[in-house]
BAKENU-321380 format. One record per residue: x, z, y of N, C-alpha, C in turn. Coordinates in pm, whole numbers, plus 50000, padded with zeros to 5 digits. Layout:
BAKENU-321380
XZYXZYXZY...
***
This chain:
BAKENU-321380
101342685389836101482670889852102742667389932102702677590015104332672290101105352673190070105272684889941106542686689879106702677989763105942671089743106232657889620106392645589724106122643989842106602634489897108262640289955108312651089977110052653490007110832649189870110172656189753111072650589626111072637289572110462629189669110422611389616111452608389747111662613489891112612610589987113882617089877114512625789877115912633889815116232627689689115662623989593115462615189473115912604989517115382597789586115932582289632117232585189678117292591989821118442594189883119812600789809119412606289741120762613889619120882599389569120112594389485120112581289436120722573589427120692569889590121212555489657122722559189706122432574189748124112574989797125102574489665124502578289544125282578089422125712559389409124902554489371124862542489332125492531889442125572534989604126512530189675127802532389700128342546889715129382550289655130092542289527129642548989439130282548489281129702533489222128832526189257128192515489208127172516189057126962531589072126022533388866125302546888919124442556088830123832564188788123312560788894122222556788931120922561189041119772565588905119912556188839118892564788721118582575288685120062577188655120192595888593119852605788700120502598288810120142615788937119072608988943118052600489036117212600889074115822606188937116042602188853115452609388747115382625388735116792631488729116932645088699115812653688871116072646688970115082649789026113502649589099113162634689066111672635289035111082643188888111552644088759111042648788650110752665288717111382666788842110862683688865109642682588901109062672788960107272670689034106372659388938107062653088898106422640388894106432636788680105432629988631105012632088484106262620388497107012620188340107532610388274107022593488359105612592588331104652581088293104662574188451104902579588569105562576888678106712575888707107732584488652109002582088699109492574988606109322568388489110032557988444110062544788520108382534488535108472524988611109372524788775108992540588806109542539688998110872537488943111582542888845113322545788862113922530788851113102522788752113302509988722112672501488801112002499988913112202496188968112722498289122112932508589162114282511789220115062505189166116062510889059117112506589033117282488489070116192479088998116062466989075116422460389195115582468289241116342469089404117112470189463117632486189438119042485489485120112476589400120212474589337121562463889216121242452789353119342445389326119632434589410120442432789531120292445489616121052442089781122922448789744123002454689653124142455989648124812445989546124292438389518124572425289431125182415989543124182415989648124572404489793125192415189835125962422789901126752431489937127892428289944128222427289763129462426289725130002410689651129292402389695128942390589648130192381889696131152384289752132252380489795133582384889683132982394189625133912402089495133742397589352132982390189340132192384389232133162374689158134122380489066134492363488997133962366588853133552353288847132562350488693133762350088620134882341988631135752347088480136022360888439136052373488540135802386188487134462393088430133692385488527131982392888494131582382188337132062371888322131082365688208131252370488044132412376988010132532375887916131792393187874131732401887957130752413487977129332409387980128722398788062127472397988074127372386987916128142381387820128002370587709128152384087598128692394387620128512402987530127212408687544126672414687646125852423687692124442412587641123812397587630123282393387605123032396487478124222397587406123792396287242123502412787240123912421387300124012436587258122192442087328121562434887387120922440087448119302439187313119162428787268118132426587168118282439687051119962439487024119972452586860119812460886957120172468687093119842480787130117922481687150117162475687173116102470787174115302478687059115812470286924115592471886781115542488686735116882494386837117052502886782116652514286838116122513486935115072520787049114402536086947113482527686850112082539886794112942543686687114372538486623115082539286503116512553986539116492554486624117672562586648117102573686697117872589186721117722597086778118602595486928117532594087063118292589787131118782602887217118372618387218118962625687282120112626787213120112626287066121872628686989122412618487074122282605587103123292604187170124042600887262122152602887339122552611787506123692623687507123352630087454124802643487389126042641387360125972628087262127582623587228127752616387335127242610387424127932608287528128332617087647127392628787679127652632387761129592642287732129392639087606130592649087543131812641387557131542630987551132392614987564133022612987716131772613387796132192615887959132832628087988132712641187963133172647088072134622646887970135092651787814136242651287816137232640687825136732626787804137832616287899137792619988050136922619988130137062625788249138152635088295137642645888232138742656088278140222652188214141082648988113141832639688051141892629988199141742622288239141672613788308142562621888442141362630188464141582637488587143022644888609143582652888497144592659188476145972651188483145572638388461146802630888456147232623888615148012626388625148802621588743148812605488787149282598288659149262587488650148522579088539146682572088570146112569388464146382560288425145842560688256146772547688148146132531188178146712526188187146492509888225146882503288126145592495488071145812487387930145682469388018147172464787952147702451287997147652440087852145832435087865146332425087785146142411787814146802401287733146622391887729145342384487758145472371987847143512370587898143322364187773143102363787619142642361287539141982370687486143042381387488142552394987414141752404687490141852401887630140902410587788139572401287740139522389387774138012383187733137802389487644138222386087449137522393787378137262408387428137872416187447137732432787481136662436387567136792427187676135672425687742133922423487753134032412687598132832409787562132302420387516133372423487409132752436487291132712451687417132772450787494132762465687609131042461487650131362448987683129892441587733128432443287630128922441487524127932443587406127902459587344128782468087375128442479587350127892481887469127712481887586127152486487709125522481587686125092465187663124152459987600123222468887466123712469087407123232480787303122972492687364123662502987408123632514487500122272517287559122742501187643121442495687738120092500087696119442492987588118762490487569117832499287475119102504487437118642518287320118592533187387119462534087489119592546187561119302548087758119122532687750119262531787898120492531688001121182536087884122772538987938123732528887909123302518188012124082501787966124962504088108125852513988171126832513888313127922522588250127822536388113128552541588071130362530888020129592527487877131172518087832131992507587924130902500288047131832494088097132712494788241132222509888287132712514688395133702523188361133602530888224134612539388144135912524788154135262512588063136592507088076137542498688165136372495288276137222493788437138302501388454138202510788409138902522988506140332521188366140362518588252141332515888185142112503088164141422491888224142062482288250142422482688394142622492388469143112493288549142032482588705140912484388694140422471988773141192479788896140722471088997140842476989149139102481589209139232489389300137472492489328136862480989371137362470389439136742461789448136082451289365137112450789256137092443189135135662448189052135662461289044134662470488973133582468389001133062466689146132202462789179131562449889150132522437189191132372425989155131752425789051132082432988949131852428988803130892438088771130572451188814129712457388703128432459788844128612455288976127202455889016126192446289001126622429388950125622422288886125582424788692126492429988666126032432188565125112439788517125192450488569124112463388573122872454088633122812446288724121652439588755120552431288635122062424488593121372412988512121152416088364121532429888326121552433488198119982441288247120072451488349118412453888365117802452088322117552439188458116492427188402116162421388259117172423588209116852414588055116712422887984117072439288008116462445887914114992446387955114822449788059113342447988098112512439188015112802430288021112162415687966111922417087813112872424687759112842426487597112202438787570112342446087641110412459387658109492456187710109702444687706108292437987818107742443187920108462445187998108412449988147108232460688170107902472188291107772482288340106332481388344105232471088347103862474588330103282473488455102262468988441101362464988613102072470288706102072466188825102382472188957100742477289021100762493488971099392497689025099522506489181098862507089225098652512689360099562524889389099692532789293100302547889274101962544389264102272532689185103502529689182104022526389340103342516089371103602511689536103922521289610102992528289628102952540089724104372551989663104382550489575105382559589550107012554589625106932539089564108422532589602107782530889763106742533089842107092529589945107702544990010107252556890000108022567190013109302568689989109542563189855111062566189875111952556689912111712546489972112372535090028113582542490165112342548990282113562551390326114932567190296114482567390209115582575490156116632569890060116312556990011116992551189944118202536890069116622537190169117912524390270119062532190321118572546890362119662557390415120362563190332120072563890194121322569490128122402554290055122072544090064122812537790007123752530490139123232532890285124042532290446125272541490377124542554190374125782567090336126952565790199126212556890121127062559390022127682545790030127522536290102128522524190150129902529090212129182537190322130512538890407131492548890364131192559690236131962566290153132542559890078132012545490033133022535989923134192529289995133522527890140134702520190240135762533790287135312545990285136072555090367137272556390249136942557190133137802564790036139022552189961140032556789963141292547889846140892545489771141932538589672141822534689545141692545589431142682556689501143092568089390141762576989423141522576289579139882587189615138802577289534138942566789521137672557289458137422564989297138682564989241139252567489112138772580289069139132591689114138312602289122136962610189160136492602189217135562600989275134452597089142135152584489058133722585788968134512591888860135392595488843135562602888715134892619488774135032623488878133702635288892132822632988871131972623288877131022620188891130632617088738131352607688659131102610788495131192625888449131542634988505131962651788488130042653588489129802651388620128292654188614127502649788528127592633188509126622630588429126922632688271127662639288251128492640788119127172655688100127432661788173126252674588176125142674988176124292662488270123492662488281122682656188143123202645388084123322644987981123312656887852124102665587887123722677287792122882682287807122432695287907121512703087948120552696788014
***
């Protein structure tokens, strides 16, 4: 029993320091390590609603970074993309393409990584809105079909050159509000029963202390340490994703 309550503390805390840091995957790690103790049929609702949570306080966090002419035309895509990923849930094979992505992440990654100076796409704010939407609506789809609605539009932060602050602004309410609405279109995570509670109340403080830790790693590190920082970090989940 104590050792499934240590793996609901380290789960959170890997978690939160990921997702404060880098601003994405608390899903994927905190997943890859409750599925060692804990059935599917529990760790889906806890991860989702975790994830809830943390987006919410790091939503007010960074709420000073927030401009809606960058975030809207991502969250006006991600609306329409989130219903066909939905659709396409029981219709697709979704480890194939858990796989093609993870194959997707690590070799832009490393590509990424190797280069000295990464490529910065300059367009026109006619053609950035559109680009934007359609990044927004493939992330939406992703979303909803794979769970993996933080992949396409953090891949393309990093090619439009955002700044880390910018990144945040934009993809920590998005990741929030696309959630939620995928939520809403699976019709929720399902009663809040006693076992769930108790679970998120264990891993709470491993999640308030790892996302302390992974704040002050987002404040400690540059633009170029920000930069690398999640392209390692797509390296991992590019794998984890595979194996």
């Amino acid at each position: 029993m104590w050792f499934e309550y240590a793996v609901l503390f380290v789960g959170g805390f890997v978690g939160a320091v990921v997702i404060g840091s880098a601003g994405f995957a608390f899903a994927l790690v905190a997943t890859a390590v409750w599925l060692q103790v804990l059935p599917p049929t529990r760790v889906v609702p806890l991860v989702t609603l975790c994830a809830v949570l943390l987006n919410a306080v790091l939503v007010w966090r960074f709420r000073r970074q927030i401009k809606l002419s960058l975030l809207a035309p991502f969250l006006f895509g991600a609306l329409l993309g989130v219903p066909l990923g939905v659709e396409a849930l029981t219709r697709i094979d979704s480890k194939a393409i858990r796989a093609l992505v993870g194959v997707v992440l690590i070799a832009y990654s490393v590509y990424l990584l190797t280069r000295a100076r990464p490529p910065t796409l300059r367009l026109r704010p006619r053609w950035a809105w559109l680009a934007d939407g359609l990044i927004g609506w493939v992330g939406g789809v992703m979303g909803g079909a794979t769970s993996l609605n933080g992949v396409a539009p953090t891949l393309w932060s990093q090619v439009r050159g955002f700044s880390k602050l910018e990144q945040r602004g934009v993809l920590q309410p998005f990741f929030f509000i696309t959630h939620l609405y995928t939520l809403a279109w699976l019709g929720g995570v399902g009663s809040l029963d006693r076992r769930l509670i108790d679970d998120l109340l264990l891993c709470l403080p491993g999640m308030l202390a790892g996302t302390l830790v992974g704040l002050r790693l987002f404040e400690y590190v540059g633009e170029a340490g920000f930069r690398r920082m999640v392209l390692m970090l797509f390296v991992v989940m590019g794998a984890m994703l595979l194996f």
